[in-house]
N, C-alpha and C positions, 0 to 999 in steps of 0.2 A: 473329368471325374472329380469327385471331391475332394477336399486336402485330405480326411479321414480315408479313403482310398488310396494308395500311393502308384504311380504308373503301374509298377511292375506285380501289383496282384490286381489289376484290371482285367484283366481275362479270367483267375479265382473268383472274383465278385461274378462276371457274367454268365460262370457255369453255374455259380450256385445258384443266384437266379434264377436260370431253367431248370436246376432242379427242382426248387419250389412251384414255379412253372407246370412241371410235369404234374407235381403231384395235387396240385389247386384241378388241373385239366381233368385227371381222373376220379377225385370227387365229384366234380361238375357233371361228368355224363354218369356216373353212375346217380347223382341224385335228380337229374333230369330224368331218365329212363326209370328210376325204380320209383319216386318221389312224384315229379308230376306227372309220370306215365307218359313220356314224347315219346315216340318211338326214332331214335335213332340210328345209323347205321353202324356198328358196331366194327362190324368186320375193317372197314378204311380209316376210323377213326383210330381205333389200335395199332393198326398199321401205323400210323402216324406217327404216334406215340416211342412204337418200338424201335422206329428209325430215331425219332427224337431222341431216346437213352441210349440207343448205342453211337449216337453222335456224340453227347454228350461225356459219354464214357471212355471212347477213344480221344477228346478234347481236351479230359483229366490228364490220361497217363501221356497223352503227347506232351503239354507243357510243364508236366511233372517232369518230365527226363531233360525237357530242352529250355533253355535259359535264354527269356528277348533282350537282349544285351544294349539294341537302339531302339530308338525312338519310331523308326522306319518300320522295323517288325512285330515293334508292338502295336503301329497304326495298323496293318494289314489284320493283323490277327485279331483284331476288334472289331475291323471291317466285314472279315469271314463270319464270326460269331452271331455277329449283329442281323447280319442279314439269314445267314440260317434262320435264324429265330423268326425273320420275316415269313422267307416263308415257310415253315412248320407250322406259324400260327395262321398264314392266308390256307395253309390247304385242310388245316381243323375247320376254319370257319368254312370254307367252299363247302366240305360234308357236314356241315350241318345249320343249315341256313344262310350261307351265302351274305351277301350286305343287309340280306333282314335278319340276322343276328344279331342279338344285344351289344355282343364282344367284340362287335365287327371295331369299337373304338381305339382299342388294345394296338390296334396297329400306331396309333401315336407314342408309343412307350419307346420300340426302339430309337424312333428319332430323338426321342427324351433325351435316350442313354448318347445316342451320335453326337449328339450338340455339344454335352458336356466333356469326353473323348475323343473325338474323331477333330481334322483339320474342316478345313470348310467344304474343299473340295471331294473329301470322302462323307462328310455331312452331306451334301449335294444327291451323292450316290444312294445314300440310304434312302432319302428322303424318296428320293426316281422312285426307286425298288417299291416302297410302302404305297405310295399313290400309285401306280401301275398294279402292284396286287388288288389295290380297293377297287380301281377300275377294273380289270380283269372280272373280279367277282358281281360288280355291276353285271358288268357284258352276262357273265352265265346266267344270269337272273332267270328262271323259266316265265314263257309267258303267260300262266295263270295267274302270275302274281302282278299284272301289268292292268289290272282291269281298275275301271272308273278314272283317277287321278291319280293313281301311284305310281304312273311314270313320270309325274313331274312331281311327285314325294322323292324317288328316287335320285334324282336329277341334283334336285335340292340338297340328298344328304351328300351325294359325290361332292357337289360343290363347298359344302360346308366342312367337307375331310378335307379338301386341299387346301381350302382357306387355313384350318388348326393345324394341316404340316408345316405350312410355310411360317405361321405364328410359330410354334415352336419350334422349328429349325432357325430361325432368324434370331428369335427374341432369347431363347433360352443358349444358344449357341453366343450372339454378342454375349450376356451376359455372361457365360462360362468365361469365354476369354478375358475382362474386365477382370474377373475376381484373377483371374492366373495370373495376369499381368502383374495387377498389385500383387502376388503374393510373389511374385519375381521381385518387382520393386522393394518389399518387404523386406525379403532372405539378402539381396543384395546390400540394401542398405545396413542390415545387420551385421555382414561380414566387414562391413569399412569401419562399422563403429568399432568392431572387435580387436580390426588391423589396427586402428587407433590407438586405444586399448593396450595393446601390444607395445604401441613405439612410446605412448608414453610412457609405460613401465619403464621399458629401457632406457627412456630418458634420465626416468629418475635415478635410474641405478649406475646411470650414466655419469648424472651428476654428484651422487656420492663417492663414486671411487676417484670422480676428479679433484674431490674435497679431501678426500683421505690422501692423495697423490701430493697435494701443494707440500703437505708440512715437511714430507721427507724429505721431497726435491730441496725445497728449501733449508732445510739441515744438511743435505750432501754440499750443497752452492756456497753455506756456510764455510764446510770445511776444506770445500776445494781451494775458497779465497787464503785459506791461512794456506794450504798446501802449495799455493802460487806465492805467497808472499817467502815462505822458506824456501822454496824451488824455484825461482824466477824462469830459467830456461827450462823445465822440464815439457818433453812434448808428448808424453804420458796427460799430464794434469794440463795442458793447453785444448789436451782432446777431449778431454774430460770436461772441461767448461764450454767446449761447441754443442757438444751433445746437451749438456744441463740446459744450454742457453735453446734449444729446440726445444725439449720437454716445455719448458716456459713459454715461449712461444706458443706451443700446443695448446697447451692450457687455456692460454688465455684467449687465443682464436677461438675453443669451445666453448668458452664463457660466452664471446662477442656470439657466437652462431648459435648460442641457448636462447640468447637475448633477443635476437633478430627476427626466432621462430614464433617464442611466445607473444611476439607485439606483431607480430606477422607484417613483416617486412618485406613489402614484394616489389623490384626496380628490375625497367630493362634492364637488361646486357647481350651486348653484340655477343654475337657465336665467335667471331673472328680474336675478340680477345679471352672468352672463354677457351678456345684451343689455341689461343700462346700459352695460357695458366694451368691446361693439363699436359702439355710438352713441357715445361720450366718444371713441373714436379716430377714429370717421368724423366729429364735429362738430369735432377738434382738425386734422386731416388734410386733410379735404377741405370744408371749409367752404360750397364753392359748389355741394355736390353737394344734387337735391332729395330726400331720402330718406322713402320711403313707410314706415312701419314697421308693422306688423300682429300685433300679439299674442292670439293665442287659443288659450293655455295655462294651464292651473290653477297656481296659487301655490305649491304645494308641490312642483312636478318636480325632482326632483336627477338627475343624469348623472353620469358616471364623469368623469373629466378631471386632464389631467394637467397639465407648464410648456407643451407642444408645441398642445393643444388652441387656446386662443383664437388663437396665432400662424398654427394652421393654418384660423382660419376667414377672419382678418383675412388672409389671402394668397387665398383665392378671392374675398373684397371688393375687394379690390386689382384682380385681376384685373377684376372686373364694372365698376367703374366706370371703368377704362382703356378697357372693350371700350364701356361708355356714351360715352365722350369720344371714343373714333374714329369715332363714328356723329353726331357734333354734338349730344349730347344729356350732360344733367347730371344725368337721373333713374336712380333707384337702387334696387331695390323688396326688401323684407326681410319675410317672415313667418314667424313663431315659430308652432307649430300643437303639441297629441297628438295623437296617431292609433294606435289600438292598443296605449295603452302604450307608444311608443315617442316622443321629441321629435325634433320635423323643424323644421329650419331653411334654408326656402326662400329664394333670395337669384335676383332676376333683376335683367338686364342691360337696356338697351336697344339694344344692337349690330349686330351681321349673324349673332350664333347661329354653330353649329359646323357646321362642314360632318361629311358622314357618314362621312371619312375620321379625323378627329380625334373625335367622337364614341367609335370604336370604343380609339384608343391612348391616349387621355388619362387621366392617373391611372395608367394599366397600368407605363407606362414615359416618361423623357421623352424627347417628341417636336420638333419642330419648330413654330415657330410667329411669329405677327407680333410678339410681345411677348418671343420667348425662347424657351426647350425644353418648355415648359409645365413647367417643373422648380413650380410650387407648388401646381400642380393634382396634381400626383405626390408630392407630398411632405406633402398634405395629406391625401390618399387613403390615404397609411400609418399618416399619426397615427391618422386615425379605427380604422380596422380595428385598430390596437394599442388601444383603446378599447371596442373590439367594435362599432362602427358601421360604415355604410358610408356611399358618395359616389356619386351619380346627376347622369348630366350629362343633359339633353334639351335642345329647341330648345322656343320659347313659339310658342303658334301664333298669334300677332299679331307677331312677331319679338320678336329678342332670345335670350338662353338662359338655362336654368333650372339651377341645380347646387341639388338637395336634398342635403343631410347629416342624416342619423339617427344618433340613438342613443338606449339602452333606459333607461326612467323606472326609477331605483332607487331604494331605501330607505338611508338613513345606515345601518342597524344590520347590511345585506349587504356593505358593506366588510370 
């Protein structure tokens, strides 16, 4: 259907259609009948009609009350629609001229509508349906109408119907799908630009509050040095200057990993030393946490990776063992796997797991959450995909949740 349609009033649009339908049909025989005096049959024609608006009418208040929620029931119920309409409009034509009716064309419309709607294989069905009514009406043809050459007039128009269903189920059906695709391509590329969009801001706001953080740091670093020189042994202000001397380091790593992103700096790195450097922070960091670790990867894996990479694994670590520590647990479970050619780095929790609501926005955008906006689940989700991996959140079916991160085994010499 068309973008001006949207899935879910595609059954709305095709009732209104028959309604107009209906009432173009009732014009028609009445200015046949009164207008150019044909005589028609009245009494089957109305019949027709009157089954047509109470279909119609019970089609309203059905999907008035009931809501197509997939894709699956919205294809059925377009399927149903459609074909009704076939045949309502094959058994008008059968009463009143049969394939010598002008209208007898009209039978191309629904496949119109299937091509742009329907998958292929319920396109396929309509199409049967429309050429099997045209045939059908063939067949009833009476044989007074059969005299001189107009069985091979006939012959000809059958053939020239299945020739314009198969054109327009093929032609108009690939094109329908063409234009969807792009506009899949379209929507999706717009939501990366937006993600983008997103991390840069936070970049930038990232790097002001880093800017407004040096002068203080370095004001306190000032007065911790006079406060070491007056206190020589003090192990107050000894502690004091480890911690200062981290923030500084911090710093200055997110200076180097600003720097690395914006000139986009991409270099192997072995998986095997990348999971020594997230055990050396998680053994530095969280000391009391119990960490399960699980390697069952070949020695030579190399990954793409850039300064953003391990900061963006060690911020879903972060995360896992906060959500371990709200559930009174200090276990931490990490496994390194290939599969397919591809390195997968399972990290679970032992927590309460994601409900189905944060499941679906996590990563996409930041959300709300008990920890924050989920801003490192979303921020880690970009680094990957600028990588070419991706980021799977599920729940463990013993509890807890599972965030797998992938990405593809490459060679030093494809750089």
């Amino acid at each position: 259907m068309p973008k001006f349609i949207s899935r879910a009033n595609q059954i709305q649009a095709i009732i209104a259609l028959r309604s107009v339908a209906i009432t173009i049909q009732l014009l028609l025989i009445f200015f046949v009948n009164l207008v150019l005096q044909y005589e028609l049959p009245w009494t089957p024609l109305f019949s027709v009609i009157g089954v047509e608006v109470l279909f119609t009418l019970i089609s309203r208040a059905y999907y008035a009350k009931h809501q197509l929620r997939d894709d699956n029931s919205r294809q059925r119920a377009v399927l149903i629609q459609i074909c009704a309409d076939i045949l309502f409009l094959s058994f008008l034509l059968f009463f009143s001229g049969g394939a010598t009716n002008a209208f007898v064309s009209l039978l191309l419309i629904p496949i119109a509508i299937a091509a742009v709607t329907l998958t292929p294989i319920l396109l396929a069905i309509v199409a049967s349906l429309a050429i099997a009514s045209y045939s059908a009406l063939l067949w009833f043809l009476p044989m007074s109408v059969m005299h001189g050459n107009m069985e091979g007039h006939f012959i000809g128009m059958g053939i020239n119907f299945l020739f314009s269903a198969l054109v327009v189920a093929l032609v108009v059906g690939k094109m329908a799908r063409s234009i969807n695709q792009q506009e899949l391509a379209i929507a999706a590329y717009r939501e990366d630009l937006l993600k983008q969009e997103q991390v840069t801001s936070l970049g930038v706001a990232s790097a002001q509050v880093t800017h407004q953080l040096a002068t203080p740091i370095a004001t306190v670093q000032l007065l911790s040095d006079e406060l070491a020189e007056d206190f020589p042994d003090n192990p107050v202000i000894e502690d004091m200057q480890i911690q200062l001397a981290r923030c500084r380091d911090s710093l200055s790593e997110f200076r180097e990993m600003v720097f690395s992103i914006k000139e986009q700096t991409i270099a192997p790195l072995s998986t095997q030393e990348l999971i020594a450097q997230i055990k050396e922070n998680i053994d530095v960091n969280y000391p009391e946490v119990i960490l399960e670790l699980n390697t069952k990867e070949q020695d030579n894996v190399l990954v793409k990776a850039d300064a953003a990479l391990l900061p963006a694994i060690l911020n879903l670590i972060n995360n896992a063992i906060r959500a371990s520590k709200a559930n009174s647990s200090q276990a931490l479970s990490i496994t390194s796997q290939l599969i397919d050619n591809n390195w997968q780095l399972i990290i679970r929790d032992y927590g309460s797991g994601f409900t189905l609501e944060k499941l679906s926005e996590l990563g996409v955008r930041p959300v709300d959450s008990e920890q924050g906006l989920g801003m490192a689940v979303f921020l880690s989700h970009a680094s990957l995909e600028r990588l070419g991996g991706k980021l799977t959140l599920t729940n463990h079916q013993k509890g807890g949740a599972l965030v797998t991160l992938s990405l593809p085994n490459i060679q030093t010499e494809s750089l």
